[in-house]
C-alpha positions in Angstrom: 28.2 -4.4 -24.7 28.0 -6.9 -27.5 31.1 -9.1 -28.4 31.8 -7.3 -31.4 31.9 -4.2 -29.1 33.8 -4.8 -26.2 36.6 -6.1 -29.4 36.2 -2.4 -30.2 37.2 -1.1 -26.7 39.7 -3.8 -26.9 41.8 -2.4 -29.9 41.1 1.6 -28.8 43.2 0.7 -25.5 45.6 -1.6 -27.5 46.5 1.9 -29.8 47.3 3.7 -26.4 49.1 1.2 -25.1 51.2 1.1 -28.0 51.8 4.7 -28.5 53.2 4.4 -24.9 50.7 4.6 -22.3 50.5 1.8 -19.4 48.2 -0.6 -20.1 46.3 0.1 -16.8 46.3 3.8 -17.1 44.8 3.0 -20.9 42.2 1.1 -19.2 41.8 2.8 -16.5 40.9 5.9 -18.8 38.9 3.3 -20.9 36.6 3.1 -18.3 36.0 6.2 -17.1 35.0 7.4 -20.1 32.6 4.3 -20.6 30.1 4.2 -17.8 27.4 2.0 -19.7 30.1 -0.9 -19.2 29.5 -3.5 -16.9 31.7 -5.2 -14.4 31.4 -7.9 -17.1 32.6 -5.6 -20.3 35.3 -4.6 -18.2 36.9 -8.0 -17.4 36.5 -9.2 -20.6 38.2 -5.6 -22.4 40.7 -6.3 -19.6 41.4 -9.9 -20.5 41.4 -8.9 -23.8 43.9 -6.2 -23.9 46.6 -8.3 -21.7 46.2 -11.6 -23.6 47.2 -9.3 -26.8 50.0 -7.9 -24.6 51.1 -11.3 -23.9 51.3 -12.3 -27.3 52.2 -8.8 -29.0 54.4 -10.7 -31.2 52.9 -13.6 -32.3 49.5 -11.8 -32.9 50.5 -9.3 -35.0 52.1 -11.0 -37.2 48.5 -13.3 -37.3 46.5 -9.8 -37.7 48.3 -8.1 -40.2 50.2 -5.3 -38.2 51.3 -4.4 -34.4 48.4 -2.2 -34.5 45.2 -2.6 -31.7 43.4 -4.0 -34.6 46.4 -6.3 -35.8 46.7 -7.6 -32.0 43.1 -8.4 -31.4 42.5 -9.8 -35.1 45.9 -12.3 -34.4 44.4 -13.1 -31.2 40.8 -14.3 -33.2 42.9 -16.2 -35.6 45.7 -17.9 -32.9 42.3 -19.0 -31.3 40.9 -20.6 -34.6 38.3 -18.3 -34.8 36.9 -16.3 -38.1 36.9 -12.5 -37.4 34.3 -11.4 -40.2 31.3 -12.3 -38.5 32.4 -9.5 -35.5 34.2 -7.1 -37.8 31.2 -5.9 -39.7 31.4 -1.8 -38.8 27.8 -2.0 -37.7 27.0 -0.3 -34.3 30.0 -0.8 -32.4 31.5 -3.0 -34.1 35.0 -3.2 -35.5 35.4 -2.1 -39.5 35.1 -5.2 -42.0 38.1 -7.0 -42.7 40.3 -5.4 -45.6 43.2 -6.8 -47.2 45.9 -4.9 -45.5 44.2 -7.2 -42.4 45.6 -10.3 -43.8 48.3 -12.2 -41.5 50.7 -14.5 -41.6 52.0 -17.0 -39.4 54.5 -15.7 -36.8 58.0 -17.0 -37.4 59.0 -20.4 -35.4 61.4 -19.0 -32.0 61.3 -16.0 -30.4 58.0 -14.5 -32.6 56.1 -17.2 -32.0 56.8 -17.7 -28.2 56.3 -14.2 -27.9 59.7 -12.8 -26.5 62.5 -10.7 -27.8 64.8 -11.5 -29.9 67.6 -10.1 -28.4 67.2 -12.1 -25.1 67.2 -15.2 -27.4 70.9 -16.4 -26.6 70.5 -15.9 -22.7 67.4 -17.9 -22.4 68.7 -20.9 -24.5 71.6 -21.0 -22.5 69.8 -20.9 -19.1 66.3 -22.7 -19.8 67.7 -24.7 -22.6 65.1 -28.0 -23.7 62.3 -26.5 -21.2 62.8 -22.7 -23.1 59.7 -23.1 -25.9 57.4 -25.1 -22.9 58.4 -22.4 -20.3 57.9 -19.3 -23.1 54.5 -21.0 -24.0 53.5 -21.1 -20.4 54.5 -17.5 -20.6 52.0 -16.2 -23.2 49.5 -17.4 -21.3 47.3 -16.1 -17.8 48.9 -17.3 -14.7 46.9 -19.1 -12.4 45.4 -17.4 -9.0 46.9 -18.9 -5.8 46.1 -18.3 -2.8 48.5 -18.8 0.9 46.8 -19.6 3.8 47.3 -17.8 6.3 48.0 -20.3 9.2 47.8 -17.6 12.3 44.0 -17.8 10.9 43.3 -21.0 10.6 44.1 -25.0 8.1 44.6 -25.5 4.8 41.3 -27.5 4.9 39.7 -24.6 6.9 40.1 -22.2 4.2 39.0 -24.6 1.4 36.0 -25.0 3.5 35.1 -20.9 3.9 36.5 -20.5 0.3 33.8 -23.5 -1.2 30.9 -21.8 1.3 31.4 -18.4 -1.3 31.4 -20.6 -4.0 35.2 -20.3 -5.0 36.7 -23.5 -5.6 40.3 -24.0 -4.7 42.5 -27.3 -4.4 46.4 -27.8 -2.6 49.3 -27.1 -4.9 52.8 -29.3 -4.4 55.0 -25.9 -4.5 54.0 -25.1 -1.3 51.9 -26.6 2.1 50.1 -23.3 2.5 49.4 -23.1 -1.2 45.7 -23.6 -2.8 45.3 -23.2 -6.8 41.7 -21.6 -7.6 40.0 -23.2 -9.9 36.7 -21.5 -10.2 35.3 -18.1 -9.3 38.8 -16.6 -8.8 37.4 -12.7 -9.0 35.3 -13.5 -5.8 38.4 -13.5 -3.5 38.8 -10.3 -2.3 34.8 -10.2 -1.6 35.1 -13.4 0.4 35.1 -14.0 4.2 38.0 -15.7 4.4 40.3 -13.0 2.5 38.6 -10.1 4.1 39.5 -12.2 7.6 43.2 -12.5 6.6 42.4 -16.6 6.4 44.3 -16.1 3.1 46.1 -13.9 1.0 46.6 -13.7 -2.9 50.2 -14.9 -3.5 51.7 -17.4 -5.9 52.6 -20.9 -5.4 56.3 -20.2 -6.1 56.4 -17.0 -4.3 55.4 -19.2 -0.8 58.1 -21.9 -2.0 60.9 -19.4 -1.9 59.7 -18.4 1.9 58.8 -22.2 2.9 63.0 -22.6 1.8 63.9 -20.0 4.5 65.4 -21.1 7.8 63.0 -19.6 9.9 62.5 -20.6 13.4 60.4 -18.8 16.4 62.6 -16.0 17.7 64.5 -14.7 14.6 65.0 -10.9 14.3 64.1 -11.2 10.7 64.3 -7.7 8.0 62.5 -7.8 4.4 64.8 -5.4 2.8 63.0 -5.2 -0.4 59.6 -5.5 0.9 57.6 -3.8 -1.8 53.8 -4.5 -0.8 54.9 -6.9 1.4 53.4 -10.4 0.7 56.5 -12.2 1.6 57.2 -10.3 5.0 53.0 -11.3 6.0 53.9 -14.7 4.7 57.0 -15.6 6.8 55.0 -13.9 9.2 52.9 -16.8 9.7 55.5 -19.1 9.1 57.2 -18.9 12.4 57.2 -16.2 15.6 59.3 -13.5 14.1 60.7 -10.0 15.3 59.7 -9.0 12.3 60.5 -6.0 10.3 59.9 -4.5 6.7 62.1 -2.3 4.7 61.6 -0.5 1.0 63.7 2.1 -1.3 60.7 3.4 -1.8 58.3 3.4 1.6 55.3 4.1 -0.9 55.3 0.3 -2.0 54.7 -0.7 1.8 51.8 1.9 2.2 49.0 -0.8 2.5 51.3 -3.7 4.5 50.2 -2.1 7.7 46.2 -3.0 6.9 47.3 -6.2 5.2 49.2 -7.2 8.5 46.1 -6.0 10.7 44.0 -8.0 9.2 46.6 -11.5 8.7 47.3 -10.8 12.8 50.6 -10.2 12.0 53.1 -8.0 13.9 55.6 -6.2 11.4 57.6 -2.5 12.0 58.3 -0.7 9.1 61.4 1.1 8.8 63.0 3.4 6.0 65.9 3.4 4.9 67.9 6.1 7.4 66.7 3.8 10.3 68.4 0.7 9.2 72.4 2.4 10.1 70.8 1.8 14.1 69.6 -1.5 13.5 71.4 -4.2 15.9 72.5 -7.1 13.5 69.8 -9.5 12.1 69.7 -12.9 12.1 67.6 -13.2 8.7 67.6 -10.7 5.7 65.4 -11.7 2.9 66.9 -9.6 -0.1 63.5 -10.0 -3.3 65.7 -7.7 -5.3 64.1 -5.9 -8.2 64.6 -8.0 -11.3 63.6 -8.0 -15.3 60.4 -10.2 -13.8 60.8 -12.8 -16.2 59.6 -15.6 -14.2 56.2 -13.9 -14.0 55.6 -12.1 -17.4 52.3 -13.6 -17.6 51.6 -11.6 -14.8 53.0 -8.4 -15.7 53.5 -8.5 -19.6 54.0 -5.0 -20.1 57.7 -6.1 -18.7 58.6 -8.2 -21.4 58.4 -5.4 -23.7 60.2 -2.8 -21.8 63.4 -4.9 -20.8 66.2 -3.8 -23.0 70.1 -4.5 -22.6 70.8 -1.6 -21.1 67.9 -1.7 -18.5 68.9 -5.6 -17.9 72.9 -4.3 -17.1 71.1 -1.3 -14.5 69.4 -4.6 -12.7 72.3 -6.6 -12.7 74.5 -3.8 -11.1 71.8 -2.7 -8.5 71.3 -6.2 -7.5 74.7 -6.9 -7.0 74.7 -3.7 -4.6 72.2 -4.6 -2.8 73.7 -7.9 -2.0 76.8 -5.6 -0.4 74.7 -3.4 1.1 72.8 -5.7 3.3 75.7 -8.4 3.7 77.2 -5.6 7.4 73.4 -6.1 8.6 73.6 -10.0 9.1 75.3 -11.0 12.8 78.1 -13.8 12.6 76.6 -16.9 11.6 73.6 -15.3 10.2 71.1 -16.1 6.8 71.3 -13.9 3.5 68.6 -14.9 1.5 68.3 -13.5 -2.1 65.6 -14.1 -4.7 64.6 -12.7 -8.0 61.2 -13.7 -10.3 63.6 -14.0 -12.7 64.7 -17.0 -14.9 68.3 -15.4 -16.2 71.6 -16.8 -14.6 73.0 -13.6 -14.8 70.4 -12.3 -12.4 70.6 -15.5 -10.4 73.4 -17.8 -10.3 75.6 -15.6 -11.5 75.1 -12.9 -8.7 75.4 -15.4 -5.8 79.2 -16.6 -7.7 80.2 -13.6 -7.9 79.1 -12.2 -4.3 80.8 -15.5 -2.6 83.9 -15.3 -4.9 84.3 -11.9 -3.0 82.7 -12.6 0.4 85.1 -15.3 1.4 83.9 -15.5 5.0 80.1 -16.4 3.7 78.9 -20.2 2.2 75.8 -20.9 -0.2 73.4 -23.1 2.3 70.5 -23.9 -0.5 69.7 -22.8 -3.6 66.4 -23.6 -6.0 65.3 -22.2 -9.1 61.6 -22.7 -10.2 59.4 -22.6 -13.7 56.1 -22.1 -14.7 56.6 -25.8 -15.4 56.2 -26.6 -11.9 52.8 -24.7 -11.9 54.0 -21.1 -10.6 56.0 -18.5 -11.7 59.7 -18.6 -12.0 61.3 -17.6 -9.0 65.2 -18.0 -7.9 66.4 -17.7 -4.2 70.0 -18.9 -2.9 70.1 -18.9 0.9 73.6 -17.9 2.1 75.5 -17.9 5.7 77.8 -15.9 7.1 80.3 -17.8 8.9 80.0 -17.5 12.6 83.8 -15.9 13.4 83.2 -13.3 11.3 
């Protein structure tokens, strides 16, 4: 596919994303229906579409309409490019530039940072000088990190059979089993040392909120919001657990008991009828869902689809959660709760209000991080229930 072509593709997925298809379904259609694209075309369509999707706002208002055409035209333009030269309607090539086409520059705040303007007044209050560095870090693609997986082998180990497949990686400060790749990153999951569970994909921040876990050889330890599990193979390899993984839905866990396999890591899986004849724990790690605004750059889509009303159904659900596995801890033991969210009322907030009506627990830790620290935002409060009760 030519350039000029693959901006084509780009703007024909955009359309059916924004008539309300999921970006990856859109895509995924995209290329079944393309089978002359390369593995090449189809990264860069990909990259494409999501770099519009993380800048909907800001782009549109650059390419003349929140349109496919308007988001890949703003994105030309926010890059200091000139469009003509690709939009000539030769070939495959997008239609020549008309004057509805012509943009404007996005509005200084939440336009131009790319979030909603309703959210606004919540983010100034919680982020508020770091807001426009931490948005800006948002419109962009999140670096690839990479744990190592310690029941495999060293950090310096894995930079070694990482280098010998060509990736190149270096140690992040968020976290000792941490490495940042910095070339080659789609070669991971082709590499010897992912497909030998040497390491896992996982970000930076994500292994800082298990490295802040009190976890000691021994622990009867329950993920209660396991999802695909990252964070259950990560602390995992962090000490000698009895370890054991629980989801709402037991879909999300479907592939944890390959991933653990391969990591040489021992986890049960239990649903959620099983957990009434569990004994006590000494460690539940609660990642409840939240809006995901700590890692939009990830999953942009999400940025988009929040709305009050869906933020209040959060809010609610994670404050039950926090009730519902407070019974499982034994006397004196951990509560950990984290979110990849970077709104108090979703972090700070919920621990308050739990300990203002749990008198018998105390807050042990607590640590919020931003993309400004090189990951994604992530929140986790580690809490203790006192050992007479």
């Amino acid at each position: 596919m030519t350039p000029a072509a693959r901006l084509s593709a780009a703007m024909q997925i955009l359309d059916r994303y924004l008539a309300g298809s999921p970006a990856e379904q859109a895509l995924t259609n995209w290329g079944r229906g393309s089978r002359f694209a390369g593995s090449g075309d189809r990264n860069a369509v990909r990259d494409l579409v999501f770099d519009a999707i993380r800048c909907r706002r800001s782009h549109a208002a650059l390419g003349g309409g929140e349109t496919g055409r308007g988001l890949i035209l703003g994105g030309l333009r926010a890059a200091g490019g000139d469009p003509a030269p690709l939009f000539t309607g030769e070939g495959h090539a997008p239609a020549p530039l008309r004057p509805e086409d012509d943009g404007r520059p996005p509005e200084a705040g939440a336009e131009a940072l790319d979030y909603p303007d309703w959210l606004a007044p919540a983010l100034a209050a919680d982020l508020g000088a770091d807001l426009p560095a931490i948005m800006d870090l948002l419109r962009h693609r999140a670096p690839v990190f990479l744990r190592v997986n310690r029941n495999r082998g060293t950090r310096d180990a894995a930079i070694a059979a990482l280098a010998a497949d060509d990736i190149q990686t270096e140690p992040h400060p968020l976290a000792e089993t941490a490495l940042r790749v910095t070339a080659n990153a789609r070669r991971i999951q082709a590499s010897d040392a992912y497909s030998s569970g040497l390491v896992e994909l996982q970000d930076a921040a994500s292994q800082a909120v298990i490295a802040a876990l009190p976890l000691v050889d021994g622990l009867r330890v329950l993920d209660y919001c396991a999802g695909g599990g990252g964070k259950a193979l990560a602390m995992a390899a962090a000490a000698r657990l009895r370890l054991l993984a629980h989801d709402a839905d037991p879909r999300r866990m479907r592939d944890l008991p390959e991933r653990a396999r391969r990591a040489g890591a021992k986890i049960s899986l239990l649903d959620t009828a099983q957990l009434a004849g569990q004994p006590p724990f000494d460690l539940v790690l609660a990642d409840v869902p939240c809006s995901g605004s700590g890692s939009w750059r990830r999953a942009p889509e999400g940025k988009w689809l929040l709305t009050p009303e869906r933020l209040a159904d959060l809010c609610r659900l994670q404050a039950q959660i926090l009730r519902d596995v407070a019974p499982l801890l034994r006397p004196g033991g951990w509560l950990a709760y984290a979110t990849c969210s970077l709104l108090a009322q979703e972090n700070e907030a919920q621990i308050a209000a739990f300990l203002a009506a749990n008198p018998g627990w105390t807050r042990q830790s607590e640590r919020r991080l931003t993309p400004l620290e090189g990951g994604d935002g992530f929140f986790v409060a580690v809490l203790r229930r006192d050992s007479r009760r």
